[in-house]
C-alpha positions as CSV (number, residue, x, y, z in Angstrom):
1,X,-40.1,20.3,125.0
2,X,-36.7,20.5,126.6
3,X,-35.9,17.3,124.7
4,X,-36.4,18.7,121.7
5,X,-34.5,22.6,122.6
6,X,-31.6,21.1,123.8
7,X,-30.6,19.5,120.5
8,X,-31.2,22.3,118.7
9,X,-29.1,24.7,121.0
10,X,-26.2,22.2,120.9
11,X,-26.7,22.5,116.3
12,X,-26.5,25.8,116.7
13,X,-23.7,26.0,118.6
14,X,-21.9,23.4,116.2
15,X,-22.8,25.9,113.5
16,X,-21.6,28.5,114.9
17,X,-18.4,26.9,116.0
18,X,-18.1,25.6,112.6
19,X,-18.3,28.9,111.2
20,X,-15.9,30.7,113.1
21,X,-13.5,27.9,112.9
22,X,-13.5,28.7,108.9
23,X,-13.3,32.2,109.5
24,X,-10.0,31.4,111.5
25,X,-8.2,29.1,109.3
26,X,-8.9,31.6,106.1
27,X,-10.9,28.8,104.3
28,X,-14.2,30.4,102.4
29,X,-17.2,28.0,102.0
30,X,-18.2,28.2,98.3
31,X,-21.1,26.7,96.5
32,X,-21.7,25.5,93.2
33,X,-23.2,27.3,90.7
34,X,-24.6,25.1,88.0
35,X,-26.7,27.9,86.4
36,X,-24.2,30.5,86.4
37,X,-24.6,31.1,82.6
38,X,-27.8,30.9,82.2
39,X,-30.1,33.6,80.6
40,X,-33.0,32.4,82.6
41,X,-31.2,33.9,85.6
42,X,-31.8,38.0,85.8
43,X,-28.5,40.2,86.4
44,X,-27.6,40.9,90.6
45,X,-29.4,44.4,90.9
46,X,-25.9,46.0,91.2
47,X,-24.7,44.4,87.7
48,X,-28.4,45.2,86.3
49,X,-28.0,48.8,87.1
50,X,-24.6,48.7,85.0
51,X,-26.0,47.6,82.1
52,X,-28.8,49.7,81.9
53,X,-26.5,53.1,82.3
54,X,-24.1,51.3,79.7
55,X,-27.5,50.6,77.3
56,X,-29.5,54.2,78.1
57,X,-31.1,55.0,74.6
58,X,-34.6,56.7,73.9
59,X,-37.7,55.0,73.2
60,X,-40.2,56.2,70.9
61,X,-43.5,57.9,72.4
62,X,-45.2,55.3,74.5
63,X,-42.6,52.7,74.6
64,X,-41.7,50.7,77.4
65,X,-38.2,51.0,78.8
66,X,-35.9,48.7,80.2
67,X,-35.9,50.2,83.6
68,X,-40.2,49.9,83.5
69,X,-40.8,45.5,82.3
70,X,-37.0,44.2,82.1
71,X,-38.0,42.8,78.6
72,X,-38.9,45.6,75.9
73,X,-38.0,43.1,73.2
74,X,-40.8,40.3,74.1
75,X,-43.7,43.2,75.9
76,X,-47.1,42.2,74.9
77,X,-46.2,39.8,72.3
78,X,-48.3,36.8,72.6
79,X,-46.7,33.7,73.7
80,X,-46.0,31.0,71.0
81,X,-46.2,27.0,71.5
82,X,-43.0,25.8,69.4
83,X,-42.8,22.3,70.5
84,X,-42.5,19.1,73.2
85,X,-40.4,16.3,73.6
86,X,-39.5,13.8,76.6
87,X,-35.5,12.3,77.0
88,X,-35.6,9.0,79.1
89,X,-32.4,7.9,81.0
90,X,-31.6,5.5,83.2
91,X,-29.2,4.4,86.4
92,X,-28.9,1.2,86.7
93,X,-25.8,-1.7,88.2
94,X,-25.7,-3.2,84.7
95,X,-27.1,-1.6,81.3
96,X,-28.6,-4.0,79.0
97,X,-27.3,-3.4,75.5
98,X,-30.2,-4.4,73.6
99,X,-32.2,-1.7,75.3
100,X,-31.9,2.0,73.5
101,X,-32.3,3.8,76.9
102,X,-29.4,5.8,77.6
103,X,-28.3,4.1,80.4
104,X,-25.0,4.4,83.1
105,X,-24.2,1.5,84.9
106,X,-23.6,2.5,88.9
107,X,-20.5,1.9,91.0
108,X,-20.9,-0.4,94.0
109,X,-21.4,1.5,97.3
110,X,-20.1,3.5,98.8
111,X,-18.7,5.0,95.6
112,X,-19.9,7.9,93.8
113,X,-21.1,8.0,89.8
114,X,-20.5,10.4,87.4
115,X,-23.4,10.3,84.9
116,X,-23.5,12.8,81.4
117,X,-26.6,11.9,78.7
118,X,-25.7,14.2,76.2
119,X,-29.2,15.2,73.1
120,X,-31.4,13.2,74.8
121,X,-34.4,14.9,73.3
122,X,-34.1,17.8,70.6
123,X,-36.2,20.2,69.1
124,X,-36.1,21.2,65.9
125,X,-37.8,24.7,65.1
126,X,-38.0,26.3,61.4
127,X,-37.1,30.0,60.4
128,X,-38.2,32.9,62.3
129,X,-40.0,30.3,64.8
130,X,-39.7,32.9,67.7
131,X,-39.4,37.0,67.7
132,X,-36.9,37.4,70.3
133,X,-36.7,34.8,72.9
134,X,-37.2,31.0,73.8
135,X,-37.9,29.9,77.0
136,X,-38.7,26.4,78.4
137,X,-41.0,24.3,80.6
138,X,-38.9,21.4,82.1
139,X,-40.3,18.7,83.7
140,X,-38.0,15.9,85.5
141,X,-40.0,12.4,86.2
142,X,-37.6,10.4,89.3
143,X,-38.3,7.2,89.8
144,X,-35.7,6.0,92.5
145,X,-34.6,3.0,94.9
146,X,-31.7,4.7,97.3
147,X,-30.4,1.5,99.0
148,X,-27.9,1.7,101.9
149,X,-25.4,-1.7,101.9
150,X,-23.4,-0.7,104.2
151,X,-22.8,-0.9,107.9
152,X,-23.3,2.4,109.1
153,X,-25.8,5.3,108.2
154,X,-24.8,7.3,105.2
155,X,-26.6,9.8,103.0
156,X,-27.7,8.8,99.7
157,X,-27.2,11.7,97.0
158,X,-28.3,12.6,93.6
159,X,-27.5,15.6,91.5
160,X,-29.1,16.6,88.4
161,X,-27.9,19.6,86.5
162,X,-29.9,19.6,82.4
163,X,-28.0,21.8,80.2
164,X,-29.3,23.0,76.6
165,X,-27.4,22.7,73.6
166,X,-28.1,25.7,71.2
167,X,-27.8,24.9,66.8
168,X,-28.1,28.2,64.5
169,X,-26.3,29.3,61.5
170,X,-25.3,32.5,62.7
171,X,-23.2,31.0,65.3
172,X,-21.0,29.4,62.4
173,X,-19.7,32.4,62.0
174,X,-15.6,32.0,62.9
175,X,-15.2,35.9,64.5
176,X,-18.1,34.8,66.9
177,X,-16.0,33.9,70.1
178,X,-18.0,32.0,73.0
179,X,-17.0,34.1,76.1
180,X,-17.4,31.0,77.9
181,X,-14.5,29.0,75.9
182,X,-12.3,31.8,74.1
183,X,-13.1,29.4,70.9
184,X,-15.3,30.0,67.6
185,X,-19.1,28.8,68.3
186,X,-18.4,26.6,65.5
187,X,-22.3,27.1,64.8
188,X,-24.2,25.8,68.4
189,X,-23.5,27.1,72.4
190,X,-24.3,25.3,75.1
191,X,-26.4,27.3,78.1
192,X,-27.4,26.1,81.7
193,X,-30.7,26.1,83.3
194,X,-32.7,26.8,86.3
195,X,-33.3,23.2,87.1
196,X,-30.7,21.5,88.7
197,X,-31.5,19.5,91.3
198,X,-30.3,18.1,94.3
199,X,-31.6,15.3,96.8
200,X,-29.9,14.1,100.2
201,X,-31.8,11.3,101.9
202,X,-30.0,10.1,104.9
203,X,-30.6,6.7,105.5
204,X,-30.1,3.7,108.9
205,X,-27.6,0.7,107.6
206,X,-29.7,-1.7,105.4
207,X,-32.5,0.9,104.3
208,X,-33.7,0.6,101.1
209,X,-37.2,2.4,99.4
210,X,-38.1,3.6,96.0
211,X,-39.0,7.2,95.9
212,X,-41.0,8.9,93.1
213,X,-41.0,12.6,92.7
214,X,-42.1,15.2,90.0
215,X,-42.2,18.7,89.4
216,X,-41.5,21.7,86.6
217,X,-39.6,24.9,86.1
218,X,-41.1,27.4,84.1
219,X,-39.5,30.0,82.0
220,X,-37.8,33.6,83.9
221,X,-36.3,35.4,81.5
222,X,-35.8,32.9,78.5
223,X,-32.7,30.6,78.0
224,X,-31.4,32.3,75.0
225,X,-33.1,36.2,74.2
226,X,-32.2,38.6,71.9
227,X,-30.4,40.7,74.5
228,X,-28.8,37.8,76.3
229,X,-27.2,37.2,72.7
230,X,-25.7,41.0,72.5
231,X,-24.8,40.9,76.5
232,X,-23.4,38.0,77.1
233,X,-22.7,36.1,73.9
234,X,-21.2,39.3,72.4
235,X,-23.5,39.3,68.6
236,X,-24.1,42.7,67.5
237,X,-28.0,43.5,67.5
238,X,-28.0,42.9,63.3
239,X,-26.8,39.2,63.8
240,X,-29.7,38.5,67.0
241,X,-32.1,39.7,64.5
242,X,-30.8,37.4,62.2
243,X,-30.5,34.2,64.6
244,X,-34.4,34.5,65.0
245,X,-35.1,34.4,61.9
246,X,-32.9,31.2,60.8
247,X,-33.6,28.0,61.5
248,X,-33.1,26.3,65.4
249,X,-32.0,23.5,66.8
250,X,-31.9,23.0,70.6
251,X,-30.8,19.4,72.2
252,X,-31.6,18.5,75.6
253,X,-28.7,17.3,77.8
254,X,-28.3,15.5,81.9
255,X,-25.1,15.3,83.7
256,X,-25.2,14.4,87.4
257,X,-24.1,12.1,90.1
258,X,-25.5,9.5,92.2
259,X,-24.2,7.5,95.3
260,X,-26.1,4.6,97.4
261,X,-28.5,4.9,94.0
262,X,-29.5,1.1,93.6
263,X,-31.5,2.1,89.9
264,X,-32.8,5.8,89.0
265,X,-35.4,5.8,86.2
266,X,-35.3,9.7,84.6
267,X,-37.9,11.3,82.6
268,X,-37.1,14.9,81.5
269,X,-40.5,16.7,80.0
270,X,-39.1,19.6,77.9
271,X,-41.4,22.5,76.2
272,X,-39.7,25.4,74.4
273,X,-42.5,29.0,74.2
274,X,-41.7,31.5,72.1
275,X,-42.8,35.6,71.4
């Protein structure tokens, strides 16, 4: 027992030292946010409470409010099936050209890898497909051989972050301005999801294993919903109407990293539900 205590009072202390130490010298930790824009992700309580005083309107008799489900636009609709696809990528230290895989051939260790598959899989959904929101199931497939060639231990990384790429006429529109650029739509956005991912596998000099992992996200609050297009993409509630009932296209895309990543076969299972 006091084998184990001790090393965990001294990492505490470290912590601790650590922290204050970064208190002192005026630096702030900060942390990535790679689903920062995305709809899926419900308002902080302090900013929901904003918008709801800014958006305050009566309901008809019996109608659900804001304040009572979150989502008046999609309550008790039933839930509509509007497609499936699958985008394969691969890492790999060479990429054979006569394969159609989209493919990034790795840096030598211990060097990081910037990776970006952009449309790897699309749907394509017809007119008025959806009332008011669309919402994925995402499922990653990892196949990977982390492989440490060097000399000492080191910590092998991967980071995943999917994005989706949004197509619709009414975004075509040029006095539509995407907050997130200052620029015109020009006809598609692009909006983050709840399913980045990142793995840290510390590993003893010349380690090397294949690891296979799976597992799915499932819709919050929708990637793109009739109110997330009035709050935070600025359409007035005539042109949301109108987006759901035009034609859809949404693209799937991957950007990440990878470091003492021998070869990384990715398999992204995307489903898009409707109202």
């Amino acid at each position: 027992m006091s084998r184990l205590v001790k090393p965990l009072a001294f990492a505490g202390l470290a912590l601790a030292i650590g922290a204050v130490v970064l208190a002192a010298s005026g630096v702030r930790a900060t942390r990535p946010d790679p689903e920062a824009r995305s709809a899926d992700v419900l308002p902080r309580p302090a900013q929901l409470q904003l918008t709801r005083a800014k958006r305050s309107a009566p309901t008809p008799a019996g109608a659900v409010a804001v304040e009572d489900v979150g989502d008046v636009d999609s309550f008790g609709r039933t839930l509509k099936w509007l497609g499936v696809t699958n985008g394969f990528t691969l890492l790999a230290s060479t990429c054979d050209p006569a394969d159609p895989t989209p493919c990034k051939a790795l840096s030598p260790s211990p060097a990081s890898t910037a990776f970006d598959f952009p449309d790897i899989a699309r749907i394509a959904l017809p007119k008025k497909a959806s009332h008011s929101l669309l919402c994925y199931w995402f499922s990653p497939v990892l196949t990977v051989n982390w492989q440490n060639a060097t000399g000492a231990p080191v910590v092998g990384r991967l980071t995943i972050v999917p994005t989706l790429t949004v197509e619709n006429p009414v975004l075509a529109d040029p006095a539509l301005v995407d907050p997130g650029t200052g620029l015109p739509f020009g006809g598609k956005l692009e909006t983050s999801m709840t399913s980045s991912e990142r793995f840290e596998v510390p590993m003893a000099p010349g380690v090397a294993f294949t690891e296979r992992t799976r597992d799915s996200a499932v819709c919050i609050a929708g990637f793109l919903t009739r109110r997330n297009l009035i709050d935070g993409y600025g359409l007035t509630p005539a042109q949301a109407d109108e987006f759901f009932k035009q034609p859809t296209t949404v693209r799937l895309n991957v950007r990440g990293t990878a470091q003492h990543v021998a070869f990384a076969n990715m398999i992204f299972g995307l489903r898009i539900i409707g109202d």
